[in-house]
N, CA and C atoms as an extended XYZ file, in Angstrom:
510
Properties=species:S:1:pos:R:3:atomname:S:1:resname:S:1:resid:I:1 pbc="F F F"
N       -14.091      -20.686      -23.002 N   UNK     1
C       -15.417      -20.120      -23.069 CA  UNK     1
C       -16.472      -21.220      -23.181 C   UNK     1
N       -16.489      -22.157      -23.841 N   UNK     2
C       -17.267      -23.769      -24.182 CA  UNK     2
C       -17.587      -24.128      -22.854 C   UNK     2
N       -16.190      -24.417      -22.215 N   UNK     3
C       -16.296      -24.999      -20.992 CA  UNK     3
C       -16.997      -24.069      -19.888 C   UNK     3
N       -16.902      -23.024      -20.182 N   UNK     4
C       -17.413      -21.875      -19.156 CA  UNK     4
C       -19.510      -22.272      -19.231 C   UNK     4
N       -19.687      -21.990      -20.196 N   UNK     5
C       -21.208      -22.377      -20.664 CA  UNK     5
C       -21.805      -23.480      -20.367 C   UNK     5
N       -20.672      -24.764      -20.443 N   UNK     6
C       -21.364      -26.083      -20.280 CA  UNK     6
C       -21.681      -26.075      -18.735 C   UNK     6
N       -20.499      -25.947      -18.024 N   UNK     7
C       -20.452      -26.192      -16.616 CA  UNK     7
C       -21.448      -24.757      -16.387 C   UNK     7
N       -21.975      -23.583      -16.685 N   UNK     8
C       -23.066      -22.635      -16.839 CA  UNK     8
C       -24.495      -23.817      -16.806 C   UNK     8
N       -24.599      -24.074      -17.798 N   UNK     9
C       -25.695      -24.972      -18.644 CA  UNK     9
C       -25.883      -26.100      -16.929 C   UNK     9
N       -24.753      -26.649      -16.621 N   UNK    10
C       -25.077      -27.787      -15.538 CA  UNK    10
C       -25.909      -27.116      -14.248 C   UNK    10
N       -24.846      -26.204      -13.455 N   UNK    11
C       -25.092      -25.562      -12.738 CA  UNK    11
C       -26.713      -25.169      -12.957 C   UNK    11
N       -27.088      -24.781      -14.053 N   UNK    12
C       -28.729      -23.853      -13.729 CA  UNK    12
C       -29.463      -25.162      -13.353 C   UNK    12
N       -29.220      -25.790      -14.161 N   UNK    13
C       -30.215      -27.020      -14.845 CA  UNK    13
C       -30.715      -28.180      -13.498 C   UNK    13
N       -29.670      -28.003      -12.894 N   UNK    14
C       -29.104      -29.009      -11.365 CA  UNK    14
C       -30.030      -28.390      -10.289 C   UNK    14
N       -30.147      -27.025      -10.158 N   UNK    15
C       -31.103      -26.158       -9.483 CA  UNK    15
C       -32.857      -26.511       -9.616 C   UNK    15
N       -33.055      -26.770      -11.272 N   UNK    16
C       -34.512      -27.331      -11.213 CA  UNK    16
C       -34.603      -28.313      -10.349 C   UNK    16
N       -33.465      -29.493      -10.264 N   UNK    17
C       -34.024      -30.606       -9.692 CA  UNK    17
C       -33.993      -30.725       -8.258 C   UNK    17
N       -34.843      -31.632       -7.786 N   UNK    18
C       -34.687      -31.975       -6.188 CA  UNK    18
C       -33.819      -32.573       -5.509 C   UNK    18
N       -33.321      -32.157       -4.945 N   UNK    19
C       -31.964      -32.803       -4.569 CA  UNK    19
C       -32.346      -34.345       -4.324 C   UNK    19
N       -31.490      -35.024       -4.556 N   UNK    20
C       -31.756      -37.063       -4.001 CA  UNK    20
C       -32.454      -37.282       -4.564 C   UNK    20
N       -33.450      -36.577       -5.540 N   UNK    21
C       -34.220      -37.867       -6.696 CA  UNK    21
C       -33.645      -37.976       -7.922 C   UNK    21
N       -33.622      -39.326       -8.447 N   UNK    22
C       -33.174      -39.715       -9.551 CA  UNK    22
C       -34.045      -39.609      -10.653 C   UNK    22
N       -34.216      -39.244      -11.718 N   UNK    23
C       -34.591      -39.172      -12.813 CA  UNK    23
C       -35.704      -40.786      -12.922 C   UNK    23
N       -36.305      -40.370      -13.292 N   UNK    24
C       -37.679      -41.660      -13.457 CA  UNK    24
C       -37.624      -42.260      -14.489 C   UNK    24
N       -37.692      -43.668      -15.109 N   UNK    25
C       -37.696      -44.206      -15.994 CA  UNK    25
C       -38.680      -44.011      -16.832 C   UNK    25
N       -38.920      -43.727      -18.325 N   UNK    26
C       -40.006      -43.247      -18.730 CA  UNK    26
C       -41.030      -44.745      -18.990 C   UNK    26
N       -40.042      -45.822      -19.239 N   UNK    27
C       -40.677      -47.184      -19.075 CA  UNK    27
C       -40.111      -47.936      -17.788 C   UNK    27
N       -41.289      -48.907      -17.267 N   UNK    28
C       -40.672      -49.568      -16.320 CA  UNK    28
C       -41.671      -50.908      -16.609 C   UNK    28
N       -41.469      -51.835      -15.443 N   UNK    29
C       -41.975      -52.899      -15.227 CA  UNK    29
C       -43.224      -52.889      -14.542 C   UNK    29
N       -43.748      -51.635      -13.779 N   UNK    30
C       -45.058      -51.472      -13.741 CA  UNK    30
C       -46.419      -52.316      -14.727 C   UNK    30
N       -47.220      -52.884      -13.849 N   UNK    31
C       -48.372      -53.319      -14.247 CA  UNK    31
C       -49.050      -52.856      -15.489 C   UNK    31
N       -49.558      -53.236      -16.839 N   UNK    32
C       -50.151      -52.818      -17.452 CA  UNK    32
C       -51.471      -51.957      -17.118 C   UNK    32
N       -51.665      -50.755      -17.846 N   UNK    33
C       -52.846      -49.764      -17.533 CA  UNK    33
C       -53.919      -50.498      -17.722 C   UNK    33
N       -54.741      -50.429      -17.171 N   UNK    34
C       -56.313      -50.994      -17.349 CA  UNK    34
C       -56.707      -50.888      -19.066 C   UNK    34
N       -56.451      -49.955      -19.838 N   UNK    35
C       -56.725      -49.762      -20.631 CA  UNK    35
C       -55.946      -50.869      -21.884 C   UNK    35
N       -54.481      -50.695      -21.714 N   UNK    36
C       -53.899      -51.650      -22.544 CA  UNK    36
C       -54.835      -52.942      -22.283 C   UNK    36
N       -54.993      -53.595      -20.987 N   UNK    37
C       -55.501      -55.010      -20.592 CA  UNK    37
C       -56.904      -54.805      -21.002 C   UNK    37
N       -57.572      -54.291      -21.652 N   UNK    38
C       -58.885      -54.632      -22.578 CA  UNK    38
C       -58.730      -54.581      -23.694 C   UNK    38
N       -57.598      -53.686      -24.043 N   UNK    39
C       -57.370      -53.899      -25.487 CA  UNK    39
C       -56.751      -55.196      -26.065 C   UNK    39
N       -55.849      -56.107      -25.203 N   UNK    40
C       -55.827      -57.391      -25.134 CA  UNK    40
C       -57.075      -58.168      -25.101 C   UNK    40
N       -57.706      -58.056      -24.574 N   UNK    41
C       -58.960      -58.808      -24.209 CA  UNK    41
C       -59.669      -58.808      -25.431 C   UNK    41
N       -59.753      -57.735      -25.929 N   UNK    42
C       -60.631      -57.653      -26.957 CA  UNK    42
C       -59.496      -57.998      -28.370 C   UNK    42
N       -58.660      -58.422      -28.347 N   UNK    43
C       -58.064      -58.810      -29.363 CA  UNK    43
C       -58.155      -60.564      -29.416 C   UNK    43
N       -58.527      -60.852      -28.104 N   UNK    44
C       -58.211      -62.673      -27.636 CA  UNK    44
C       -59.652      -62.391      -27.434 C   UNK    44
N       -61.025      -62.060      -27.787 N   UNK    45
C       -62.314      -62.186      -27.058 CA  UNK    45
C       -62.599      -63.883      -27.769 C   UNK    45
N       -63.256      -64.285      -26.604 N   UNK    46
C       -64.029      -65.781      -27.557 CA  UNK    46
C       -64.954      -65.240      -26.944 C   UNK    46
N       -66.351      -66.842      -27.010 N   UNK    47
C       -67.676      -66.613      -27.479 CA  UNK    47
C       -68.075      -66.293      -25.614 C   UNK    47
N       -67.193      -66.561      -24.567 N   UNK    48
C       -67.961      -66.058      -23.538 CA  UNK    48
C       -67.754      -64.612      -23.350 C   UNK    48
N       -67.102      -63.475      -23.919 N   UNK    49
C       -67.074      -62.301      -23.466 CA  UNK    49
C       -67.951      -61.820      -24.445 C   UNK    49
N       -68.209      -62.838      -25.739 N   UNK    50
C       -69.260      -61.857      -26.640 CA  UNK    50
C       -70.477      -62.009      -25.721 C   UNK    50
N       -70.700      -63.194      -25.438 N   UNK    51
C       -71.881      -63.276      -24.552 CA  UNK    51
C       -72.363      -62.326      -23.493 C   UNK    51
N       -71.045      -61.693      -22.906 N   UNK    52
C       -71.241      -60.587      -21.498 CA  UNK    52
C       -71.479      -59.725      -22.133 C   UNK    52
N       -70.761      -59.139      -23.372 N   UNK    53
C       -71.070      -58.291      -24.021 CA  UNK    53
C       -72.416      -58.223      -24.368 C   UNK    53
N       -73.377      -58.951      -24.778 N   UNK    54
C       -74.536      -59.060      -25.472 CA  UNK    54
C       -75.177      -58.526      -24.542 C   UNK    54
N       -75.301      -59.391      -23.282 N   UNK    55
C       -76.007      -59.281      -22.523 CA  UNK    55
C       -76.301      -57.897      -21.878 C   UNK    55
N       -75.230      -57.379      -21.727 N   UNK    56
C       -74.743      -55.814      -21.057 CA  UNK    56
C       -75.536      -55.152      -22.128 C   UNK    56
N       -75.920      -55.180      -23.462 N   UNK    57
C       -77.380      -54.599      -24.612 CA  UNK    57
C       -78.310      -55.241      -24.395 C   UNK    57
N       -78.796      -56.634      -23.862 N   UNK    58
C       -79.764      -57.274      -23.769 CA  UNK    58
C       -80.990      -56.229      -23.011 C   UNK    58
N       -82.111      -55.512      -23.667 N   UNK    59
C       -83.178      -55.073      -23.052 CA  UNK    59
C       -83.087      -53.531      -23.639 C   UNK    59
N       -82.080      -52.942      -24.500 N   UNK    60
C       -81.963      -51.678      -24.740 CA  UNK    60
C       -82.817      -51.205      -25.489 C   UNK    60
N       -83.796      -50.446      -25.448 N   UNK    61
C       -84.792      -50.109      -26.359 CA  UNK    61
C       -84.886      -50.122      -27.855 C   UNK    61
N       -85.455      -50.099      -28.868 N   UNK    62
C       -85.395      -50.724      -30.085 CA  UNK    62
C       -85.414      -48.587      -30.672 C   UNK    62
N       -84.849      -48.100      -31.222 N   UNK    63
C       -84.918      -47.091      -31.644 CA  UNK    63
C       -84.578      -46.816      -33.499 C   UNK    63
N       -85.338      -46.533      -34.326 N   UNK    64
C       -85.129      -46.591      -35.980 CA  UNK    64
C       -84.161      -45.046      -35.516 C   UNK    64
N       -82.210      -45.492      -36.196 N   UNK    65
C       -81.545      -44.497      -36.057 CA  UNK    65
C       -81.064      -44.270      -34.963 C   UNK    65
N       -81.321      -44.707      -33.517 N   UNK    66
C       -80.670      -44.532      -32.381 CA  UNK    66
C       -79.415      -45.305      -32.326 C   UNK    66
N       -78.781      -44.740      -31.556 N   UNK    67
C       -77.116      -45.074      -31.581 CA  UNK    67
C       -76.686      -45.101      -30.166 C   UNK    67
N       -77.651      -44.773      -29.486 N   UNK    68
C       -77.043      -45.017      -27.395 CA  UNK    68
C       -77.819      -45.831      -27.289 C   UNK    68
N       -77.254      -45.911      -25.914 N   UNK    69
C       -77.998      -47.150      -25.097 CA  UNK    69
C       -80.130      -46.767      -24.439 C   UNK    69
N       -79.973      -45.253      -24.584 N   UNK    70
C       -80.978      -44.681      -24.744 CA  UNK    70
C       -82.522      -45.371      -25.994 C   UNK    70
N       -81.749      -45.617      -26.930 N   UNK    71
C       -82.229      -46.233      -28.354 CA  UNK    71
C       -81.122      -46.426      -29.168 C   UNK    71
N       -81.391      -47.637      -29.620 N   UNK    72
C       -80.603      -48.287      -30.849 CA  UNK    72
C       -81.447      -48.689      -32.239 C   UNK    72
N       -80.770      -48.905      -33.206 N   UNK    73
C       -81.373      -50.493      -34.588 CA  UNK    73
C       -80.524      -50.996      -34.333 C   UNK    73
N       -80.871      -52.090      -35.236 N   UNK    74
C       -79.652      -53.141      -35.788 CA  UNK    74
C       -78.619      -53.035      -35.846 C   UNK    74
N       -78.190      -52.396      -36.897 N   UNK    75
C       -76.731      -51.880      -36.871 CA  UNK    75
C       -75.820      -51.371      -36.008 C   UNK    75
N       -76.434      -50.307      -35.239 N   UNK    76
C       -76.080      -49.631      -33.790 CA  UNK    76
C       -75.539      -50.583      -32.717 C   UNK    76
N       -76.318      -51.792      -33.156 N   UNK    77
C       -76.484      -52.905      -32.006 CA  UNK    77
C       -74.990      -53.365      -32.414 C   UNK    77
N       -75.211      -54.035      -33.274 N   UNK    78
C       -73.857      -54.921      -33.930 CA  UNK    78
C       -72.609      -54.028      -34.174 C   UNK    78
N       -72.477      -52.580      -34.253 N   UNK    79
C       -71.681      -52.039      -33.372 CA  UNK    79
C       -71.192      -52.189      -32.453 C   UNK    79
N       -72.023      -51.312      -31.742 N   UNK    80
C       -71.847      -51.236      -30.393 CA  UNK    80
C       -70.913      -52.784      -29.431 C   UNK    80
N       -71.671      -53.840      -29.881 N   UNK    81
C       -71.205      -54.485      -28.991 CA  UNK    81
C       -69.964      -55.480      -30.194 C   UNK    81
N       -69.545      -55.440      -31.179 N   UNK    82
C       -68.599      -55.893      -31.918 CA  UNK    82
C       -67.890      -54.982      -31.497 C   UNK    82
N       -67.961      -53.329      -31.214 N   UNK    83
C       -66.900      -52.466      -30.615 CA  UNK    83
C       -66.130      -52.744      -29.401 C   UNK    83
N       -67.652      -53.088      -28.293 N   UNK    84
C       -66.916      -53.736      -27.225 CA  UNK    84
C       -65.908      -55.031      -26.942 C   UNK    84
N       -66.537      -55.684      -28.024 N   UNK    85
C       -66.182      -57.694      -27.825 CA  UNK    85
C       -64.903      -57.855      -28.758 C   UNK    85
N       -64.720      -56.939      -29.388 N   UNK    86
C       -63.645      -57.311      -30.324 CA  UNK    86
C       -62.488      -56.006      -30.731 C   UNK    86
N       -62.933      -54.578      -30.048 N   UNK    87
C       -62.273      -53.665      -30.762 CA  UNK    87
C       -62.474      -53.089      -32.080 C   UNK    87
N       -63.257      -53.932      -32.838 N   UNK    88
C       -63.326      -53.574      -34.561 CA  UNK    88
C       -64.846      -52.644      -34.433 C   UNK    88
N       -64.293      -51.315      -35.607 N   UNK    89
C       -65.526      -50.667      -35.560 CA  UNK    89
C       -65.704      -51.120      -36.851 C   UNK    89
N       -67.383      -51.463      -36.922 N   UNK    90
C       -67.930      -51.702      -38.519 CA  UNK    90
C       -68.559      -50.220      -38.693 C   UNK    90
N       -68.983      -50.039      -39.939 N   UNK    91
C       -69.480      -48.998      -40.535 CA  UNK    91
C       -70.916      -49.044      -39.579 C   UNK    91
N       -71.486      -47.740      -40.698 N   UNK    92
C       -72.865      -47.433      -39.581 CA  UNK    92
C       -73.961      -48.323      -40.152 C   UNK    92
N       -74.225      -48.674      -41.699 N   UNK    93
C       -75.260      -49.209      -41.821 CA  UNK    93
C       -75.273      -50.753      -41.991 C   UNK    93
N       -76.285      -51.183      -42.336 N   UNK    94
C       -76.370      -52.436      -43.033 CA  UNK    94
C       -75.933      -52.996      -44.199 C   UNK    94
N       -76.041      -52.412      -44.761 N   UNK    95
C       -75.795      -52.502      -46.463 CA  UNK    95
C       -74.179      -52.685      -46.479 C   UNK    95
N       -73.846      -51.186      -45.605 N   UNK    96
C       -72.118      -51.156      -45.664 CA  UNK    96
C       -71.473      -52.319      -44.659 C   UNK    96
N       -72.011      -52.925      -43.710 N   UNK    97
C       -71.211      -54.216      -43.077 CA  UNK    97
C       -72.197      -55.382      -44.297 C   UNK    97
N       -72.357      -55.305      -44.422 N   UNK    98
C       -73.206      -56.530      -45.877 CA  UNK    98
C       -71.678      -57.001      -46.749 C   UNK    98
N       -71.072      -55.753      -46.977 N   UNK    99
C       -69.960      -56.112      -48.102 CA  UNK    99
C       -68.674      -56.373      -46.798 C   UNK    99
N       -68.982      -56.707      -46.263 N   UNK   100
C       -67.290      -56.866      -44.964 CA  UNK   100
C       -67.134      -58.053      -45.073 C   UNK   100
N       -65.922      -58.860      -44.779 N   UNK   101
C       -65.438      -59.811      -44.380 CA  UNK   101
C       -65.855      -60.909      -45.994 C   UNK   101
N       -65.972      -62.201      -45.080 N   UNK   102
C       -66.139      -63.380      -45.838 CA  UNK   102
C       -67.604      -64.300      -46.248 C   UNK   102
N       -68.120      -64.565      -47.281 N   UNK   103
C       -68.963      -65.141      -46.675 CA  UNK   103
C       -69.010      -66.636      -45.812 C   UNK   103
N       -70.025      -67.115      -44.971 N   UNK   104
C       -70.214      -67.668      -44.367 CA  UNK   104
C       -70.908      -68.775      -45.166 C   UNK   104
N       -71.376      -69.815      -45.704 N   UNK   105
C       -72.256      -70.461      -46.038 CA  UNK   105
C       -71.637      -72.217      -45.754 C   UNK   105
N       -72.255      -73.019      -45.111 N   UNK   106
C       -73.831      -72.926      -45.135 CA  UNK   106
C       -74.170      -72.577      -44.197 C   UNK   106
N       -75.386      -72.391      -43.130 N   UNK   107
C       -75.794      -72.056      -42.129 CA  UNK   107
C       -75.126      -72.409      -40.629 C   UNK   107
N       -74.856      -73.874      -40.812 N   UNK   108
C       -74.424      -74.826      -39.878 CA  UNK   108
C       -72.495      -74.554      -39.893 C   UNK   108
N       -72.126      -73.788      -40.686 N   UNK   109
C       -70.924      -73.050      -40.079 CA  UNK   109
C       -70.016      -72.061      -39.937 C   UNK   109
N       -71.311      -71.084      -39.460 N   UNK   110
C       -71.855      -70.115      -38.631 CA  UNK   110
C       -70.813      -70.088      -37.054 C   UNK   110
N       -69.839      -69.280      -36.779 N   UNK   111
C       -69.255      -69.693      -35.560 CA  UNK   111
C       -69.369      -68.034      -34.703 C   UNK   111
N       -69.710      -67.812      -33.552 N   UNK   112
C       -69.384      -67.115      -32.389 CA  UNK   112
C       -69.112      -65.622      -33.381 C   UNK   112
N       -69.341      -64.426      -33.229 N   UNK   113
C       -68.845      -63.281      -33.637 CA  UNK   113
C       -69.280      -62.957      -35.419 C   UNK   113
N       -70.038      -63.693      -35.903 N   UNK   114
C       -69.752      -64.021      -37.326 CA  UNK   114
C       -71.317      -63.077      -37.619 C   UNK   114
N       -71.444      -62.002      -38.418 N   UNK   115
C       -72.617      -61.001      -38.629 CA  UNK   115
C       -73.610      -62.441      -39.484 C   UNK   115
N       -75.042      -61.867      -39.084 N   UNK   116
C       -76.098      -62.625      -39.978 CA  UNK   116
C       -77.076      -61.808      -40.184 C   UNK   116
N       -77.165      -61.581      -41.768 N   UNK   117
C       -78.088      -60.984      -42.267 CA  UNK   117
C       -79.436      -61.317      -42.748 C   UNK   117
N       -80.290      -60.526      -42.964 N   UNK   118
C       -81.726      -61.154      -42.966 CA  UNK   118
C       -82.804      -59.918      -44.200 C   UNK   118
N       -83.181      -60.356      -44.914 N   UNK   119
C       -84.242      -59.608      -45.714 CA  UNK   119
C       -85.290      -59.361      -45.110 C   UNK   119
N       -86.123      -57.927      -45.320 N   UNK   120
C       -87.466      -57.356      -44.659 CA  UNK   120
C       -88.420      -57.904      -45.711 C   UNK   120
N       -89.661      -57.795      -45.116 N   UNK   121
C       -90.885      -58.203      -45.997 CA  UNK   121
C       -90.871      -56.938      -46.727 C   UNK   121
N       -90.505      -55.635      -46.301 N   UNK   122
C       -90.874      -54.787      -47.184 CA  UNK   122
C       -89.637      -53.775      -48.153 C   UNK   122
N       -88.346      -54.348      -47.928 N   UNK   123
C       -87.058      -53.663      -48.517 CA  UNK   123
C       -86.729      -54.822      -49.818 C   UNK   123
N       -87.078      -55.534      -50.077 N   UNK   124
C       -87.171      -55.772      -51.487 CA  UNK   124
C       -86.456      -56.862      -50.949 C   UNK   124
N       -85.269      -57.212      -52.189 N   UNK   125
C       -84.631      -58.456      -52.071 CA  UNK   125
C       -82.800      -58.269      -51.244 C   UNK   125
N       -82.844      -56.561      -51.498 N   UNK   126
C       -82.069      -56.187      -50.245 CA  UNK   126
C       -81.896      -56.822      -48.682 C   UNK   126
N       -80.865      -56.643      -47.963 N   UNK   127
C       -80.667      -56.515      -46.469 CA  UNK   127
C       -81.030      -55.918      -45.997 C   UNK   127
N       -81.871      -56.126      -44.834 N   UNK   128
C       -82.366      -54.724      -44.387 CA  UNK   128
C       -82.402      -55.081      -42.799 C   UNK   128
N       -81.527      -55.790      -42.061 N   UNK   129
C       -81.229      -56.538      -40.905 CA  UNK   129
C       -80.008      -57.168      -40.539 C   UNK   129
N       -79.642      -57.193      -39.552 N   UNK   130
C       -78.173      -57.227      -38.580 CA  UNK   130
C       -78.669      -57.942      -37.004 C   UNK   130
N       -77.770      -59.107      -37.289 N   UNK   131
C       -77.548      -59.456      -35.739 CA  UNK   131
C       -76.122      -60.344      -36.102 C   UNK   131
N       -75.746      -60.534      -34.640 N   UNK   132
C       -74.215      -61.131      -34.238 CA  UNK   132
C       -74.722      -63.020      -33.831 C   UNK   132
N       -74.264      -64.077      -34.581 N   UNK   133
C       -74.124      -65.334      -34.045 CA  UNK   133
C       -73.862      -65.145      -32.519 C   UNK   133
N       -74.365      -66.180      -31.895 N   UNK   134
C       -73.472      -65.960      -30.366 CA  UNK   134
C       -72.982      -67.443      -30.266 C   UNK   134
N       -73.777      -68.371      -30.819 N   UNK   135
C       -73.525      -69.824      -31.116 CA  UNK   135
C       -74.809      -70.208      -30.312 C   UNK   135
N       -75.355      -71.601      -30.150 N   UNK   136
C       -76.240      -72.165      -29.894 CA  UNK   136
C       -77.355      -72.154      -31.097 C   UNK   136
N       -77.417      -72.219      -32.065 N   UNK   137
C       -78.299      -71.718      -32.691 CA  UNK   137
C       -78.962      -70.059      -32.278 C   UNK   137
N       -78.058      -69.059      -31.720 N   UNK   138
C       -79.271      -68.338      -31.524 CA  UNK   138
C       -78.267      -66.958      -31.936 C   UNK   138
N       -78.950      -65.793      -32.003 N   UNK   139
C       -78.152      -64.365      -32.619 CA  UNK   139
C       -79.028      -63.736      -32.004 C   UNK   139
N       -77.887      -62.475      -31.552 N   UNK   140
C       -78.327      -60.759      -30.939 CA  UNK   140
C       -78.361      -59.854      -31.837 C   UNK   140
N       -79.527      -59.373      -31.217 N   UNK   141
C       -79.694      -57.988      -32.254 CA  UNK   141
C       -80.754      -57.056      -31.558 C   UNK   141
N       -81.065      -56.667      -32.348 N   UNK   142
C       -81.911      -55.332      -31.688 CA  UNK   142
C       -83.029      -55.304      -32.735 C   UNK   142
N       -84.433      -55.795      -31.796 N   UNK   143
C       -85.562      -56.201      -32.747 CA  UNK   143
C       -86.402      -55.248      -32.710 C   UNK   143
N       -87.294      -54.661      -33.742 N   UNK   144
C       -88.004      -54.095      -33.639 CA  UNK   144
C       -89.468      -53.828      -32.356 C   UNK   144
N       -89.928      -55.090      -32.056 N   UNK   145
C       -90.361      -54.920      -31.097 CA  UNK   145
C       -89.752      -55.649      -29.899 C   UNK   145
N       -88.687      -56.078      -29.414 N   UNK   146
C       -88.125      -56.438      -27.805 CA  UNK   146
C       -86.918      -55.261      -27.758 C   UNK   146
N       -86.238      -54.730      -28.161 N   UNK   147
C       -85.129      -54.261      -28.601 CA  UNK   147
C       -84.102      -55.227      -28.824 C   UNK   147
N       -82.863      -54.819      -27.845 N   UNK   148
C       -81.745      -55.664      -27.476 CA  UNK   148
C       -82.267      -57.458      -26.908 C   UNK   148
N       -81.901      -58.383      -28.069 N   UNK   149
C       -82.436      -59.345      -27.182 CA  UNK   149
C       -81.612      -60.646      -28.065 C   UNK   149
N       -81.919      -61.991      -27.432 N   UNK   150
C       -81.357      -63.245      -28.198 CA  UNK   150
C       -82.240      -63.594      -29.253 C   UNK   150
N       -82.240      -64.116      -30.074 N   UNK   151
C       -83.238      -65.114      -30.746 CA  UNK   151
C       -82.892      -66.380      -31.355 C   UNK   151
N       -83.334      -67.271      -31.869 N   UNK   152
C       -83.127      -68.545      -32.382 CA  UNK   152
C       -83.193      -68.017      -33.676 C   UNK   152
N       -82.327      -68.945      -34.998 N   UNK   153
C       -82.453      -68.250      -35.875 CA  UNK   153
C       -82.946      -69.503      -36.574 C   UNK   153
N       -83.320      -70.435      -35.899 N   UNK   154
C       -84.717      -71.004      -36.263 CA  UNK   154
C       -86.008      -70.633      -36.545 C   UNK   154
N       -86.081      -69.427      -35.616 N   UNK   155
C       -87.851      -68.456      -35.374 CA  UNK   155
C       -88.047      -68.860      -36.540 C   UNK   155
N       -89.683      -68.733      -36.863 N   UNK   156
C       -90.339      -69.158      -37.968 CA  UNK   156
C       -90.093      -67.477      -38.835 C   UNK   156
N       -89.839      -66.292      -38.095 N   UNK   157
C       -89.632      -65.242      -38.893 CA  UNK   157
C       -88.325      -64.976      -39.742 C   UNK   157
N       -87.309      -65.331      -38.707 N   UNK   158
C       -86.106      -64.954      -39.180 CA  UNK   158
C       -85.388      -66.378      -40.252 C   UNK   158
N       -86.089      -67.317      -39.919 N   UNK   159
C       -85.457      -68.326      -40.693 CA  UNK   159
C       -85.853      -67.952      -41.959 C   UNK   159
N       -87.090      -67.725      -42.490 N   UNK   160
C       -87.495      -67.379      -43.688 CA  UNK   160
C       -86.982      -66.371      -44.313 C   UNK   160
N       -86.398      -65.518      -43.705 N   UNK   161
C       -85.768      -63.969      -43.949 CA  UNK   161
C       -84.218      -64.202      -44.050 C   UNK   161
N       -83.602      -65.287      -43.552 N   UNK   162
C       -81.945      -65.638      -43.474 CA  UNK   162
C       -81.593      -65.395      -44.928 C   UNK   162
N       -80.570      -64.067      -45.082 N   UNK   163
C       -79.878      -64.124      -46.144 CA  UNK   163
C       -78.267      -65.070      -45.986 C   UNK   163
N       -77.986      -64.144      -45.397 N   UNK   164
C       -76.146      -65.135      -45.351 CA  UNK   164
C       -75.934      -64.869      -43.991 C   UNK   164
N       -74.289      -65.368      -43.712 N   UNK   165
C       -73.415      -64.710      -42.506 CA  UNK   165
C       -72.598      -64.410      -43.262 C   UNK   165
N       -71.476      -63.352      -42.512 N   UNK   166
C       -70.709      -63.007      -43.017 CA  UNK   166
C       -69.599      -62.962      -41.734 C   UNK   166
N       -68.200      -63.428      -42.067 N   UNK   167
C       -67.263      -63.205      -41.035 CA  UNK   167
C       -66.260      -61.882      -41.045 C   UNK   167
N       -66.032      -61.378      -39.692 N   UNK   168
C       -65.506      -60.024      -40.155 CA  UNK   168
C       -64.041      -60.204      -39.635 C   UNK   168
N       -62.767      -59.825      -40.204 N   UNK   169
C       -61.571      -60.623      -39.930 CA  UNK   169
C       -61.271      -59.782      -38.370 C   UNK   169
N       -60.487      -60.490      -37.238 N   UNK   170
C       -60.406      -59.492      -36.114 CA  UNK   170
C       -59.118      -59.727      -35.599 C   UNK   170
């Protein structure tokens, strides 16, 4: 009776399939998906894909609370493109990537990917500002009046306003 069922069980089962094809490997040697190969990328990013990255926000409108490419802030910014350049999502605000990673000090070693924060004239002795090192002396962010853009963090504004960097582990 066992044997009656099994060779039952073959017989139906043999009918689903197409005759002459072999069963497909569920893994093979096929090319990696597009998708795996950025997720590499963004695990190995150095300072020239942050750069493409930047740039690809460079000009995005400056928005208090915007989160698309429609309108952004600060934070949105240093998102957005730390999402792209590296895979790592930081939190939404300032304050909350403020406490991430390591600090950075002194100014001069400051490397590629590394957050830099900055005090407002009018938020007290708080953070109240976000941009990404890119190296050269200069950091992206999303300014109140250019939006998405580079700056020197020499400017006579932001130098005076430089709180720390901070490195975020990736």
């Amino acid at each position: 009776m066992r044997v009656a069922r099994t060779q039952l069980a073959a017989v139906l089962l043999a009918g689903c399939a197409p005759m002459g094809l072999a069963p497909v490997p569920r893994y093979t040697d096929a090319p990696q998906a597009e998708v795996a190969l950025e997720l590499m990328a963004r695990q190995n990013a150095d300072a020239k894909r942050l750069l493409r990255v930047v740039n690809r926000y460079v000009g995005v409108p400056y928005q208090w609370g915007g989160t698309t490419r429609a309108g952004m802030d600060c934070s949105a910014f240093a998102r957005a493109v730390f999402r792209e350049t590296y895979g790592v999502e930081l939190p939404r605000t300032v304050s909350q990537m403020f406490i991430l990673g390591d600090m950075v000090e002194p100014l001069e070693s400051l490397r590629p990917g590394d957050l830099v924060f900055f005090r407002d004239t009018f938020s007290g002795a708080g953070v109240a500002h976000v941009g990404i090192y890119v190296g050269d002396g200069l950091f992206a962010h999303a300014s109140s009046s250019a939006g998405g853009t580079l700056t020197p963090l020499a400017d006579t504004y932001f130098a005076r306003r430089y709180v720390v960097g901070r490195r975020i582990q990736r």
